[in-house]
Short mmCIF file of the C-alpha atoms (twelve columns), coordinates in Angstrom:
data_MODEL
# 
_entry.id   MODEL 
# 
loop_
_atom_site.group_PDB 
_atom_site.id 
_atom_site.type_symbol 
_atom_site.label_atom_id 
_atom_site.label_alt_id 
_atom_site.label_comp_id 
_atom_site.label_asym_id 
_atom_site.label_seq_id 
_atom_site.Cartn_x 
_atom_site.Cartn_y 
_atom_site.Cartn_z 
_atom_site.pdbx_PDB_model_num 
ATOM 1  C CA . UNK A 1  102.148 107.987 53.688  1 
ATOM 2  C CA . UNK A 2  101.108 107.759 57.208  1 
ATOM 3  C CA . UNK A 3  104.142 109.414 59.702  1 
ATOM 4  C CA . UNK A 4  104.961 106.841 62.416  1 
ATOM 5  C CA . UNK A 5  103.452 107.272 65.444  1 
ATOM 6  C CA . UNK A 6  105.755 109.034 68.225  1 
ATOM 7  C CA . UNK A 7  106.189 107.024 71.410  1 
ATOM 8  C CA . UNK A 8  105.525 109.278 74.727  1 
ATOM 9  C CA . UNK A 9  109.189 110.013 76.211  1 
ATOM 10 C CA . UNK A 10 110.290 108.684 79.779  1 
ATOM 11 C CA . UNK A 11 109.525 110.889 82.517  1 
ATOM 12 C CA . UNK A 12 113.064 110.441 83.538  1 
ATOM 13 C CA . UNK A 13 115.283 113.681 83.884  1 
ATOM 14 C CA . UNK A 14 118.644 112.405 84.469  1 
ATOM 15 C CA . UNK A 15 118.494 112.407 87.836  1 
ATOM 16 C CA . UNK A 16 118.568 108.396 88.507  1 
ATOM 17 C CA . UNK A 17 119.086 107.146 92.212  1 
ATOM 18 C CA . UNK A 18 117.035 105.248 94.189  1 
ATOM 19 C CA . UNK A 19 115.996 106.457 97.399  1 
ATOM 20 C CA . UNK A 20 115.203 104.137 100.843 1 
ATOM 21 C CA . UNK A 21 111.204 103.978 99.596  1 
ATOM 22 C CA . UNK A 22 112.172 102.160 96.637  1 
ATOM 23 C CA . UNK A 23 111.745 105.608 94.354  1 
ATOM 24 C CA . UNK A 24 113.842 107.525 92.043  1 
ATOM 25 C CA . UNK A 25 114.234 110.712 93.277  1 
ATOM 26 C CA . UNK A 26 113.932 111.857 89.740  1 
ATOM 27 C CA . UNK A 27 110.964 110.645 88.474  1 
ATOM 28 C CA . UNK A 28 109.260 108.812 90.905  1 
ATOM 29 C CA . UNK A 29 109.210 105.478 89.316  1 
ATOM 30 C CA . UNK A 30 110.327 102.340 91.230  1 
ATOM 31 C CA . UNK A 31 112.660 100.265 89.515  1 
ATOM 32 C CA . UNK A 32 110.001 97.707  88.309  1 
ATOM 33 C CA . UNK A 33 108.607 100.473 86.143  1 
ATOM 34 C CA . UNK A 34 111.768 101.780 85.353  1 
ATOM 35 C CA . UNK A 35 112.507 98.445  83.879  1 
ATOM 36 C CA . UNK A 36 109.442 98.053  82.588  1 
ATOM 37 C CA . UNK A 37 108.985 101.268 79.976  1 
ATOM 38 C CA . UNK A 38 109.894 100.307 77.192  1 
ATOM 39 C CA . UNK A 39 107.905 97.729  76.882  1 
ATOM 40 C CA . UNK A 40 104.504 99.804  77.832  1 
ATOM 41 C CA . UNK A 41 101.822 100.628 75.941  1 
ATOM 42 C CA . UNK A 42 101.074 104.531 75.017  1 
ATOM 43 C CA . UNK A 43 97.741  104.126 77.259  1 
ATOM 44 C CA . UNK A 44 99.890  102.733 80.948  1 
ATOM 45 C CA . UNK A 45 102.851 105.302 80.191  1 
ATOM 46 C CA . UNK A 46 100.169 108.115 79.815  1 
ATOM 47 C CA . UNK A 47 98.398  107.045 83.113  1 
ATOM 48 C CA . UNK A 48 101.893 106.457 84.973  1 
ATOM 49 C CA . UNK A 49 102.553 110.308 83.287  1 
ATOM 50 C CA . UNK A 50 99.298  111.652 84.504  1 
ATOM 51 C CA . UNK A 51 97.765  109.544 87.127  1 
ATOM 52 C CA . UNK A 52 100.546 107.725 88.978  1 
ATOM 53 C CA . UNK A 53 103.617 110.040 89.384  1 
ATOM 54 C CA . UNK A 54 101.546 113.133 90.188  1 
ATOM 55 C CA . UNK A 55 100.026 111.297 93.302  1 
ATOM 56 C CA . UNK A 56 103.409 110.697 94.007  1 
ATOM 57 C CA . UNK A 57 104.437 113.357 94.131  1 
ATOM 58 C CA . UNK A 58 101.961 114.859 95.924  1 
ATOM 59 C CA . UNK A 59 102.794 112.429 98.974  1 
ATOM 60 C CA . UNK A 60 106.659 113.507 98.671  1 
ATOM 61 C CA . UNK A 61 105.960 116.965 98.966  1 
ATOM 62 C CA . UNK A 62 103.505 116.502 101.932 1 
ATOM 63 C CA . UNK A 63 106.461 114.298 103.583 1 
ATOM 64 C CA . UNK A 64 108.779 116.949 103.432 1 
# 
């Protein structure tokens, strides 16, 4: 018997509020991804984990 396969977990950590930019200051996702995770393949939420919300936050920290 084959275990089912684990979904990847939401990048969220509880800290949910939108900033001006349209960003949680969180995680980093807009709201139309936000709203849009659970119904995401394993492939996009792996490139919004790896890709996406590391360039992010890259440009928040060289905001600051």
């Amino acid at each position: 018997m084959n275990p089912s396969p684990t979904r990847i977990r939401t990048p969220c950590i509880g800290i949910c509020e939108l900033a001006a930019d349209g960003y949680c200051v969180g995680c980093l996702r807009n709201a139309a991804e936000i709203a849009a995770w659970r119904d995401l393949d394993d492939a996009e939420r792996t490139r919004l984990i790896d890709e996406v919300l590391p360039a992010r936050r890259d440009q928040w920290t060289t905001r600051a």
